[in-house]
Every structure is written in C-alpha cells, then in structure tokens.
C-alpha positions as CSV (number, residue, x, y, z in Angstrom):
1,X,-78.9,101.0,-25.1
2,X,-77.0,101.1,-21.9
3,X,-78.5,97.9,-21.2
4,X,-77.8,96.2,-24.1
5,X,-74.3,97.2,-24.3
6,X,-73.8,95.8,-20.4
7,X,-76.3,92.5,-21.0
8,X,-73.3,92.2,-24.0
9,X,-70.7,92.6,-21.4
10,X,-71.6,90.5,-19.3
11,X,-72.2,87.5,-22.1
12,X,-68.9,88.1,-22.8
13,X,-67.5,87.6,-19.7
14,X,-69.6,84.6,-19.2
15,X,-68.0,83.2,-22.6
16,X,-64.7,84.0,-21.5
17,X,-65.0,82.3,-18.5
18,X,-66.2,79.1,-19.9
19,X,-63.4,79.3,-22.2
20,X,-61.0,79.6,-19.1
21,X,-62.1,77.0,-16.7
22,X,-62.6,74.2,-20.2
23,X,-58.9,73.1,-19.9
24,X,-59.3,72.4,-16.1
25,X,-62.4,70.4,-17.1
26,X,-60.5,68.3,-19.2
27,X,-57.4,68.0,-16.9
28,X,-59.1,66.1,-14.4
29,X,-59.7,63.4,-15.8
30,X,-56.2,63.3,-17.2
31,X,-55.2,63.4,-13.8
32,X,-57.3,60.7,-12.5
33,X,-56.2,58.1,-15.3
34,X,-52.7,58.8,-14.1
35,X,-53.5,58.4,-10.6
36,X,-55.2,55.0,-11.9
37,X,-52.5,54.1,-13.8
38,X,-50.2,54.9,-10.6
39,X,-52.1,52.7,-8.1
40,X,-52.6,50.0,-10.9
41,X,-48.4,50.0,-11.4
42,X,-48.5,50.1,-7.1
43,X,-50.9,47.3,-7.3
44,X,-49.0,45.3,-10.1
45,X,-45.4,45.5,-8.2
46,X,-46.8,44.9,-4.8
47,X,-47.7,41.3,-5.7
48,X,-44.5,41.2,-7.3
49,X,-43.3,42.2,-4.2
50,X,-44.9,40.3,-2.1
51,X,-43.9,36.9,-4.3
52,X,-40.0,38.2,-4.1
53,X,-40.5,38.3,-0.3
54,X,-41.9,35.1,-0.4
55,X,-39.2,33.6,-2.2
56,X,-36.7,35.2,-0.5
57,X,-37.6,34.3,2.9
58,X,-36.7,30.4,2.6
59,X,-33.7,32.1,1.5
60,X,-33.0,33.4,5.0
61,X,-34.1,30.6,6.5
62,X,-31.4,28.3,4.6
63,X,-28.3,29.6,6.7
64,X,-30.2,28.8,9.8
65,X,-30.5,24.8,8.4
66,X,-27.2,24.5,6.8
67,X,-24.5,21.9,8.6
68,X,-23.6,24.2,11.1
69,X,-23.6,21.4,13.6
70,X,-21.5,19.5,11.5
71,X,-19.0,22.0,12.0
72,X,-19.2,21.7,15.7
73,X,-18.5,18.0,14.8
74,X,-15.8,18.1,13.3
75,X,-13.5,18.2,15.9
76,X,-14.9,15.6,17.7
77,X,-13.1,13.1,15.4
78,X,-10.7,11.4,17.4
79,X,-7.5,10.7,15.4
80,X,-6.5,6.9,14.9
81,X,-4.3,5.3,17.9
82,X,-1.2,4.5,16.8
83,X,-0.2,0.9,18.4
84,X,1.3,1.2,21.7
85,X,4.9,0.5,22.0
86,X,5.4,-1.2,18.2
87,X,8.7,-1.4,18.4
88,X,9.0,-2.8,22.2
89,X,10.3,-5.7,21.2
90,X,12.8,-5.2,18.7
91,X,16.4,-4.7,19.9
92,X,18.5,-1.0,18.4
93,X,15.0,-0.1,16.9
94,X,13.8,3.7,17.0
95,X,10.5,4.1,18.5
96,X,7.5,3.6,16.5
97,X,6.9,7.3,14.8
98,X,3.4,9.1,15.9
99,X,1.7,8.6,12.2
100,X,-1.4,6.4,12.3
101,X,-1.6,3.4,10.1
102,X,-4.6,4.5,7.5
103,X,-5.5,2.2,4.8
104,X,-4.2,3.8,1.5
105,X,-7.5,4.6,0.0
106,X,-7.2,6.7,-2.9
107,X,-3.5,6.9,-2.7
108,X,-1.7,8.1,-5.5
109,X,1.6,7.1,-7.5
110,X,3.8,8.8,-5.8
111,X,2.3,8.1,-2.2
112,X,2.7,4.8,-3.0
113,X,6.3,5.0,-3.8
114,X,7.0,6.9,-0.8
115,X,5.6,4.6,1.3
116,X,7.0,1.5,-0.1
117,X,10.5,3.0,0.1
118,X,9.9,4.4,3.5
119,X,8.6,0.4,4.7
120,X,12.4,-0.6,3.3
121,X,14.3,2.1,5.1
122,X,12.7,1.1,7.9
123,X,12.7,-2.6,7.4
124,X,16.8,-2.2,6.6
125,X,16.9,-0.6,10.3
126,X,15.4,-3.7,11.7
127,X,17.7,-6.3,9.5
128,X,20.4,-4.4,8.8
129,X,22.4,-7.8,9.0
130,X,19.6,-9.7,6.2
131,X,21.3,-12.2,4.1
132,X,20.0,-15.5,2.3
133,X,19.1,-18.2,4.8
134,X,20.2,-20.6,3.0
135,X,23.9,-22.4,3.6
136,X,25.9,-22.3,0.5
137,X,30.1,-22.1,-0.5
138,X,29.5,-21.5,-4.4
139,X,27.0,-20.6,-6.9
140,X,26.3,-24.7,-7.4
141,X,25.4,-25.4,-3.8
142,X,22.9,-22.3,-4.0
143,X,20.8,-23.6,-6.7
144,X,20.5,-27.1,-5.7
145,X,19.5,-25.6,-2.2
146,X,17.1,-23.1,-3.2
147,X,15.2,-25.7,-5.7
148,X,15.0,-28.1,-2.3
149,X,13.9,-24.9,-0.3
150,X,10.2,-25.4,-2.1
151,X,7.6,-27.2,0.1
152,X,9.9,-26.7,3.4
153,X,12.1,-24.3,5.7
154,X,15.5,-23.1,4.8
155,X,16.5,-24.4,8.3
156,X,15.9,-28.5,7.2
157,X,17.1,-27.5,3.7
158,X,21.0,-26.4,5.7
159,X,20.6,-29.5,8.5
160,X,20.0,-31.6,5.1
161,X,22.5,-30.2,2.6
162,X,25.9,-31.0,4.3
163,X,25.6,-34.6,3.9
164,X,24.5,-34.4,0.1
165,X,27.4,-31.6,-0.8
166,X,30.1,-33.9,1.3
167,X,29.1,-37.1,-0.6
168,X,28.1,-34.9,-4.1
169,X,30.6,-32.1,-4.2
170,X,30.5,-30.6,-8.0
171,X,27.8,-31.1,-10.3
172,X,29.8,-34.2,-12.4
173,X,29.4,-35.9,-8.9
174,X,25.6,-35.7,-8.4
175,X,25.0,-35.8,-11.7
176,X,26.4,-39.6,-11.9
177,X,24.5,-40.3,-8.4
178,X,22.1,-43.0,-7.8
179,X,18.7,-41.6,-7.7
180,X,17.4,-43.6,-4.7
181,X,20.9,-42.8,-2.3
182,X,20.6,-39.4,-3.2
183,X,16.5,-39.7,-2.1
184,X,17.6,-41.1,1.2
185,X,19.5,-37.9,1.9
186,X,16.8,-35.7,0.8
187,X,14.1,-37.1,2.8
188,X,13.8,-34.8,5.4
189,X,13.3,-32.1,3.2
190,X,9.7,-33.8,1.5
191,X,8.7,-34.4,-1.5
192,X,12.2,-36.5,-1.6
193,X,11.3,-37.9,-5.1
194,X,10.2,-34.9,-7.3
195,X,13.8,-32.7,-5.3
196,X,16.0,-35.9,-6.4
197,X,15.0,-35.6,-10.0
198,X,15.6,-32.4,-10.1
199,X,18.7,-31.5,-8.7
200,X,20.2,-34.5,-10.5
201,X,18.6,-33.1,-13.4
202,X,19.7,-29.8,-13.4
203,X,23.4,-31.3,-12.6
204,X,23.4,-32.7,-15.6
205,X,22.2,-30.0,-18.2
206,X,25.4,-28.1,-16.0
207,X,27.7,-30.8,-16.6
208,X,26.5,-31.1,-20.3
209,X,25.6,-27.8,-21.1
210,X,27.3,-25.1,-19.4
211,X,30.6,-27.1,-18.7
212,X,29.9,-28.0,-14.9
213,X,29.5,-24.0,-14.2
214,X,26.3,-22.5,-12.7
215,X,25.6,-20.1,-15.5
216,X,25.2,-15.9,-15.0
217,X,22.1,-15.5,-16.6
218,X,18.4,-15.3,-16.3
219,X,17.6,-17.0,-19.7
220,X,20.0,-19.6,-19.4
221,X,19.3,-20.2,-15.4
222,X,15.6,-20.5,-16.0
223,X,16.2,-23.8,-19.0
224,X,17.5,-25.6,-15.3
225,X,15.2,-28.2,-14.1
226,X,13.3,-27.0,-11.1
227,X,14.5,-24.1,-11.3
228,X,12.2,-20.9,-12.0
229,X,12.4,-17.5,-12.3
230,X,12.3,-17.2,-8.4
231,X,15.2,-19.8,-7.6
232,X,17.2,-17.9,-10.7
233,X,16.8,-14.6,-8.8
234,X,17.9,-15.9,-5.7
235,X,21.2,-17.3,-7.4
236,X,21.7,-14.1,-9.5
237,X,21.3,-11.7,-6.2
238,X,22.8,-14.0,-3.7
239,X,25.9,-15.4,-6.2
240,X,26.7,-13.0,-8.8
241,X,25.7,-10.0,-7.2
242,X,22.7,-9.5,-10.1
243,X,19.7,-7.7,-8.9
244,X,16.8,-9.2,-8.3
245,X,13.2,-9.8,-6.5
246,X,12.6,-13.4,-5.0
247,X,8.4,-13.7,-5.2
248,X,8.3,-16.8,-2.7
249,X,5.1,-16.8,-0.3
250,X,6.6,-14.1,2.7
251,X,7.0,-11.5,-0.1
252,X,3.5,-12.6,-2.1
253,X,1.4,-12.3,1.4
254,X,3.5,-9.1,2.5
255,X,3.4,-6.9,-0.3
256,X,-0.1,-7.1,-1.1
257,X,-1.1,-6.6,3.0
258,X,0.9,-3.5,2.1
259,X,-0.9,-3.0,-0.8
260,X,1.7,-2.0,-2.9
261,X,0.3,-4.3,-5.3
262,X,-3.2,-6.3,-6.1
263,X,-1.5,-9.2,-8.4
264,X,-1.6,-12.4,-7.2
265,X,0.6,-14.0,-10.2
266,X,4.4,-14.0,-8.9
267,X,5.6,-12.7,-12.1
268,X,3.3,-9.9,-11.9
269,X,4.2,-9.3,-8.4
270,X,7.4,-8.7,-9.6
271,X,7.3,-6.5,-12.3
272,X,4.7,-4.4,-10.3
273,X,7.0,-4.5,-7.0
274,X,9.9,-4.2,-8.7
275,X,8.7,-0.5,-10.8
276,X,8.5,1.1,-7.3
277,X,11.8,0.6,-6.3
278,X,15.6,1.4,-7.9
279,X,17.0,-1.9,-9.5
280,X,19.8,-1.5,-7.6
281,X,17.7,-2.0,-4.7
282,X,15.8,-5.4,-5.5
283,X,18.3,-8.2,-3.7
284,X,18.3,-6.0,0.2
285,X,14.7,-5.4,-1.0
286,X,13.6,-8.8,-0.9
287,X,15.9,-10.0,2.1
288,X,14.0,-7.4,4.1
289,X,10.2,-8.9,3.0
290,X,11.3,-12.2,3.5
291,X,13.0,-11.8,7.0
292,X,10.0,-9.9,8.5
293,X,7.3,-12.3,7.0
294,X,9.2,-14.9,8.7
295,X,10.5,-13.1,12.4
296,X,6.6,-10.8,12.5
297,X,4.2,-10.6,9.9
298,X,3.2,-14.0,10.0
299,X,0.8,-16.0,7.7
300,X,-2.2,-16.7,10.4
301,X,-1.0,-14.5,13.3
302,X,1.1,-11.9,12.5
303,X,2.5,-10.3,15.9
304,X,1.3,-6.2,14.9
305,X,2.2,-5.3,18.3
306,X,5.9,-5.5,17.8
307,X,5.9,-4.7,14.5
308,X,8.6,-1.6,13.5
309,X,6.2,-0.6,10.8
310,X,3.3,-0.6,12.2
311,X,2.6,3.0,11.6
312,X,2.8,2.6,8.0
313,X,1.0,-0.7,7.1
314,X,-2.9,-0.5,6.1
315,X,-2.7,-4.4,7.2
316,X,-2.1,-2.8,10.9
317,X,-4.5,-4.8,13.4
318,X,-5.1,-8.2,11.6
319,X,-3.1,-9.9,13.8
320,X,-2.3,-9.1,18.0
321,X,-2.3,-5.7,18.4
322,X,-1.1,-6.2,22.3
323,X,3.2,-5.7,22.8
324,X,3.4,-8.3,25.3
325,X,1.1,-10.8,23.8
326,X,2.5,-9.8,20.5
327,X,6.0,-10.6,21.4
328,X,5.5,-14.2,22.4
329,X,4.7,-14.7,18.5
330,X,8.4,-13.3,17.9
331,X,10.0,-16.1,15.6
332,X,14.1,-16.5,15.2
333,X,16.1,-14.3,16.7
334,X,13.9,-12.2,17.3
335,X,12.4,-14.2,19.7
336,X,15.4,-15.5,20.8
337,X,15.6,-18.2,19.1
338,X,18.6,-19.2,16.9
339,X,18.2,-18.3,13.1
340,X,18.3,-20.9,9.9
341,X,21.7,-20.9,9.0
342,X,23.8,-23.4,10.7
343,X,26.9,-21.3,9.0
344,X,25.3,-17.5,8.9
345,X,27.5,-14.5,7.8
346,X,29.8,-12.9,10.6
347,X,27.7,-9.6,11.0
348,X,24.8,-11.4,11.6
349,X,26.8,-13.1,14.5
350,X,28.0,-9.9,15.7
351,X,24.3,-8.1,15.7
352,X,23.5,-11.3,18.2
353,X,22.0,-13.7,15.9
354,X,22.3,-18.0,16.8
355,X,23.4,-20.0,14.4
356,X,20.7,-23.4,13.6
357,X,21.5,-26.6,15.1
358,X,22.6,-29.1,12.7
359,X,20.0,-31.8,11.7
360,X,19.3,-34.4,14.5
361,X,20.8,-32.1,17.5
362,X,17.6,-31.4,19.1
C-alpha cells in the first residue's frame, strides 16, 4: 500500500512536470520564427541599404565634378579696353569716360533710350556750335538749296548758290528763268538737268500756289517738286523753327551702327529715331548725327580713335582704332580744315570754325 500510494506520487509529479515544461516546448519555436523573421527583415533592409549607399555615393561624388574650376575662371576675364585717348583729338572735349563699348545685345527699352540720349549729350558737347551747312537768307533760298544738296556736298551747293540767288532772287524770278541758263549755273552741283527742273518747278507751284511764300507746313511742303519729307524737315527745323529729323545718308549709316534702329527705309528711320527722343529735341538731334558722320564716323573709314563716343557705340573698332592714325582721317574743322559754309553762323566762328572758300578760289 505504501508503495502504491508513493509509485502514485511520483506519477504525479511526473505529469505535473510535463505539464510545466509544455509551454517552453512550444515557445521555442515561437522564438526561432521571430529570430527568422528578424534576420529575414535585417536581410531585406541591408540590400536596401546597400542600394541607398549605392545611389548615394555618385551623390557625393557630384560636388567633387561640379564647375568649380569655372569659378576659379571667372576672374580671369579681362574687361574690354576702352580706346586709348578717344577724345585726343577733339578740342574742349572731356576725356573719353572708363565704360567699354559692348555691343547692346539684349538691350532693353529703356537702355536703349538712355543710351541714345546719352550719344546726344555727348555729341552736343562736341558741336555745341551745329547748325545747317547750308548758306541761306530766307526760307526760299533753303529749299531750293537743300533740293540741290542731293547727289553732292553742301560745300559746292553754297560756292554754287550765290550766282543763281543774285541772278534769281524770289521765286517769280526763277520761276520765269530759262531752263538751260539756269543749267549752266547749276552744273557744278551734277545732275544739272533733273536740279533745274526742279527748282524751277517748285518756284512755280510757290509763285502759283502759295503766293510766292515758302509755305509752314509738312503736307503742303512735301506737294513741292523735289522736295521730300527730308528736304521739308530741313526747311521746317532750319526756317520756322518746327521740329524735325533730316534721314539723309550720315544719319541712315549712323543710327543703325548705333543700333538704335534696324530700319533701312528713311521714313521708318524716322519714326523709330524719332520715338526715342523728346520732339523738342529732333532739329539739334539731327545737326549732331550729321556733323559727326561728316567730321568722324565716316562711311568707309570712320576715324574710332578720336571719336568722343567711343565708349558708347557697339560700332566701336570698324574703322582706326589708333589716336594718331585716327586723327589724320579728321575731316572739317576738325581737322583743320575750313567748314562748308562760305557764310556760317557767328558762334561757329567764335568756337574756331573756317569759313568755305567760294567756288573757283582753290
């Protein structure tokens, strides 16, 4: 009995301990699948990893192969020369200012403007004393010498004009000429026949139409024989006081080395010049082209090394860049030479301007 009852004990005990040590049993594999599942997460970011630290690396590597060196480059631009001595030979002119002369890519409105008005101010410095250069006592003597300006200089237009207005004094009197005595006079000018037709043609639509007086007006200026919206501007700025731009071929080839406009039509010229500056401004406007197309910026040469503006003009460098050599392409007074006028204005006389020898004096 003993026994039984301790062989029951002890069956027991076995039971009981079984019973205790099943849960462990069954946690062990629990904890192996999360260890799996641990190193299979470790194993699936470490690619992941791995593929980050891939791509990132090129990443670091950019810095390295950006333009650094173009950095270091940068100041190894040298800035643009501005011509030596510009205004050398130009009498009372201010040194040229230190801005180089940089073509005008990509400049906008209001650059433009600035620019253009800056050119005048300067260009007024130079030829403070810039007047027509044409001789003339009345509005009637203006037109019929700007209509026989075409083709030729003003300076054999004035050594030609004071034998045709001593022998034709009013428009009645050349109007009633004879065409081939009136051609006779004009033939130093060229193109003797076409001028004579002309100016005896316009002397008549005065004498006939506008009572022997050289009219006011653009409208009624223009209905002229020979005369075009360029002579009409020359007469309204230069007689009646009317603004005005005069598109001959200084201003055409000037304004468009400038590149204040692209146009090659003269009216167009015009309206595109004329938009950048105040009306009041045209006639001095024009004087100022015209005088330095004729004394520097010349058609096939123009002399860059004495040029006041030099700074400012994209054009800078087409012609002789060189002040001394530049200076012997000086023409007028500038060059000392007398001007066109054989009867100029007194302030150009008192700035130290020549007056033109009269036709046949050498």
């Amino acid at each position: 009995m003993k026994k039984t009852a301790a062989s029951k004990k002890s069956a027991a005990a076995d039971r009981a301990s079984t019973t205790e040590e099943a849960p462990a049993t069954e946690e062990a594999p629990a904890a192996r699948k999360s260890a799996a599942a641990k190193k299979a997460a470790t194993a699936k970011k470490s690619p992941a990893k791995k593929a980050a630290t891939a791509k990132k690396a090129p990443a670091k590597k950019a810095p390295a192969k950006k333009a650094a060196p173009l950095k270091r480059q940068a100041p190894a631009k040298k800035p643009a020369v501005v011509p030596k001595k510009a205004t050398a030979a130009v009498k009372g002119v201010a040194p040229a200012k230190t801005v180089a002369p940089k073509p005008p890519c990509g400049e906008s409105r209001t650059a433009l403007v600035r620019r253009a008005r800056r050119i005048n101010r300067e260009l007024a410095e130079v030829y403070p004393y810039a007047h027509p250069e044409l001789d003339f006592e009345n509005p009637f003597q203006l037109v019929v010498a700007t209509v026989l300006s075409a083709q030729t200089t003003d300076l054999r237009v004035n050594q030609t004009t004071p034998a045709l207005f001593a022998k034709y004094p009013t428009p009645e009197d050349l109007a009633a000429a004879v065409p081939e005595e009136v051609e006779e006079i004009l033939r130093p000018t060229g193109f003797f026949r076409a001028k004579t037709k002309s100016v005896i043609g316009l002397s008549k639509a005065l004498t006939e139409d506008f009572g022997g007086e050289v009219p006011g007006r653009l409208e009624d200026l223009v209905k002229l024989p020979g005369v075009g919206r360029k002579t009409a501007f020359v007469v309204l700025g230069n007689a009646f006081g009317r603004p005005g731009i005069t598109v001959d071929t200084h201003f055409q080839r000037l304004v468009r080395r400038w590149r204040w406009t692209e146009e090659t039509d003269p009216d167009k010229i015009e309206a595109a010049v004329g938009a950048l500056f105040p009306k009041s401004d045209w006639t001095d406007l024009s004087h100022h082209v015209i005088w330095h197309g004729r004394r520097i910026c010349h058609a096939r040469k123009p002399a860059c090394g004495a040029c006041p503006i030099a700074p400012l003009c994209p054009a800078y460098g087409e012609g002789e860049t060189d002040p001394e050599k530049a200076k012997k392409l000086l023409k007028y007074e500038k060059g000392g030479f007398p001007g066109q006028r054989l009867k100029p204005p007194q302030a150009y006389l008192d700035a130290g301007g020549k007056p033109a020898p009269p036709l046949g004096a050498g």
